[in-house]
C-alpha positions as CSV (number, residue, x, y, z in Angstrom):
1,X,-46.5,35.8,-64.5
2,X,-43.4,34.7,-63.2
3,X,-42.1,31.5,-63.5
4,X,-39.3,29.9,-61.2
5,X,-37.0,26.8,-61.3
6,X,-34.6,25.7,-58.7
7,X,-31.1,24.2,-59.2
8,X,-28.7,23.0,-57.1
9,X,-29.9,20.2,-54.7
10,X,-28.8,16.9,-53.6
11,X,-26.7,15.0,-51.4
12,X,-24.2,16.5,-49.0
13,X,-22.4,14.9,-46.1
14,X,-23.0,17.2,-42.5
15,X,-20.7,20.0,-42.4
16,X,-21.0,20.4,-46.2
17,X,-22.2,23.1,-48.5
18,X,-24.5,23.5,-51.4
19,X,-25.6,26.8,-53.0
20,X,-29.0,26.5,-54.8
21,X,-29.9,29.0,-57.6
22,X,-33.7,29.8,-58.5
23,X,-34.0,30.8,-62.3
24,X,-36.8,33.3,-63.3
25,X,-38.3,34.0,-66.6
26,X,-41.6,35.5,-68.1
27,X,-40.9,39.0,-65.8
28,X,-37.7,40.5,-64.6
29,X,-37.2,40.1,-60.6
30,X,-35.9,43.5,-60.3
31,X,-38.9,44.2,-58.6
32,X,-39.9,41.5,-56.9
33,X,-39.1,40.2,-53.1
34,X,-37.1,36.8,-53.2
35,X,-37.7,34.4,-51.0
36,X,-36.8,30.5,-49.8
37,X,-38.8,28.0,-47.6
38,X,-38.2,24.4,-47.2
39,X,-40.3,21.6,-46.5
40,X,-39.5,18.0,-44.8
41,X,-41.6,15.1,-45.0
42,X,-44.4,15.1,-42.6
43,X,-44.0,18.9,-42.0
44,X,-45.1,22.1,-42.7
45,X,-43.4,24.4,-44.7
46,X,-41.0,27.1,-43.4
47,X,-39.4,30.2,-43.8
48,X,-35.4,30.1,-44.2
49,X,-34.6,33.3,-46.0
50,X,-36.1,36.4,-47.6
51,X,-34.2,39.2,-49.9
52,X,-36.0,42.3,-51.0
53,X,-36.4,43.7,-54.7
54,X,-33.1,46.0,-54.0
55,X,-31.6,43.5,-52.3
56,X,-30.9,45.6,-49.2
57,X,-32.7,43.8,-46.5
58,X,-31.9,40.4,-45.5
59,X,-34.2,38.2,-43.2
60,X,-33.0,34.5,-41.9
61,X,-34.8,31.9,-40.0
62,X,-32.8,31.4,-36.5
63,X,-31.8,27.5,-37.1
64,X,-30.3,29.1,-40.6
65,X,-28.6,32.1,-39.5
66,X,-24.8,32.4,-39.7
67,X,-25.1,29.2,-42.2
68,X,-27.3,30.5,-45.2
69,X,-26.8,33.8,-47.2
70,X,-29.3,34.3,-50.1
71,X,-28.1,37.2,-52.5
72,X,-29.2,37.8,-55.8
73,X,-28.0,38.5,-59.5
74,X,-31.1,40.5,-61.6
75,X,-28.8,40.9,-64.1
76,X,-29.2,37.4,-64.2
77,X,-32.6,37.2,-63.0
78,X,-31.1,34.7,-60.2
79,X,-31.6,34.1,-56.9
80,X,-29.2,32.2,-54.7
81,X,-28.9,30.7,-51.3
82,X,-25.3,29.6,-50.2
83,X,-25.6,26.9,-47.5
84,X,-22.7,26.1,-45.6
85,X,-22.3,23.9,-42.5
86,X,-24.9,21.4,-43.3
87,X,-26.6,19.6,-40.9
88,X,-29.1,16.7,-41.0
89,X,-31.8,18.6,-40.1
90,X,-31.9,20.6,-42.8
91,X,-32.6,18.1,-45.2
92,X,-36.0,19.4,-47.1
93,X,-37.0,20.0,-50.3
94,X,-36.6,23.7,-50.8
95,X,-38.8,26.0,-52.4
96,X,-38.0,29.4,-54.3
97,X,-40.9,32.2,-54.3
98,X,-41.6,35.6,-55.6
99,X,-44.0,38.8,-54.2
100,X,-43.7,41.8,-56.3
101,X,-42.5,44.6,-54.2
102,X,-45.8,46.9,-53.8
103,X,-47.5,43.9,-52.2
104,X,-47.6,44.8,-48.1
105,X,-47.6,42.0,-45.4
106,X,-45.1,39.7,-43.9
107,X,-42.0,38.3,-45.7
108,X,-41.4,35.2,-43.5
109,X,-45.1,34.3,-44.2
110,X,-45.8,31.6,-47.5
111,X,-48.9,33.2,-48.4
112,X,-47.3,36.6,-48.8
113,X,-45.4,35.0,-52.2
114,X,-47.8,34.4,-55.2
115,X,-44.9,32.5,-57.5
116,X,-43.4,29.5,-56.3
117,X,-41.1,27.1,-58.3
118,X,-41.1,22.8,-57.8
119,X,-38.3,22.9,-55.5
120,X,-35.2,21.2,-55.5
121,X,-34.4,18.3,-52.4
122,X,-31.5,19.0,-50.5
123,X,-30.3,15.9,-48.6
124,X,-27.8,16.0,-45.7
125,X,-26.1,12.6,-44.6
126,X,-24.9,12.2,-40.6
């Protein structure tokens, strides 16, 4: 099991920056895709980034790209998203999640993740 807690959320004006951090214990994430999806009120959620287990591939939602780089630490068993250039729109709570690396299917997908922390609300002021 792997358990994950997100950090780093609250309230930025537009044009801002926040970097969130998602904490995992109970298995090392070495070996585990990384991923972040955000939900707004009312809607479903939605892909915004993916990083594999090596860390080698990147994958970002278009209305995120250029903006968001996630990256991660397994040394610290971390997982970060650095969002810069806030915009009102992306106010959501976001959601860290976890696929070990032998699972096959589609990254940008939420039911390709089986671990998923509470999230952490990320609101962006006009």
């Amino acid at each position: 099991q792997v358990q994950l807690v997100e950090s780093g959320g609250g309230l930025v004006q537009a044009g801002g920056s926040l970097r969130l951090s998602c904490a995992a214990s109970g298995r090392t994430i070495n070996l585990y895709h990384m991923a972040w999806f955000r939900q707004a009120p009312g809607k479903e959620r939605e892909f915004v980034a993916t990083i594999s287990w090596s860390g080698g591939t990147t994958i970002y939602a278009e209305p995120v790209k250029g903006r968001f780089t996630t990256s991660r630490d397994n040394a610290k068993n971390t997982v970060y998203l650095q969002m810069n250039s806030l915009k009102p729109e992306d106010t959501a709570r976001y959601y860290c999640a976890a696929a070990h690396f032998s699972k096959s299917g589609i990254k940008t997908l939420a039911n390709f993740y089986d671990y998923w922390g509470q999230g952490t609300q990320v609101t962006v002021s006009s």
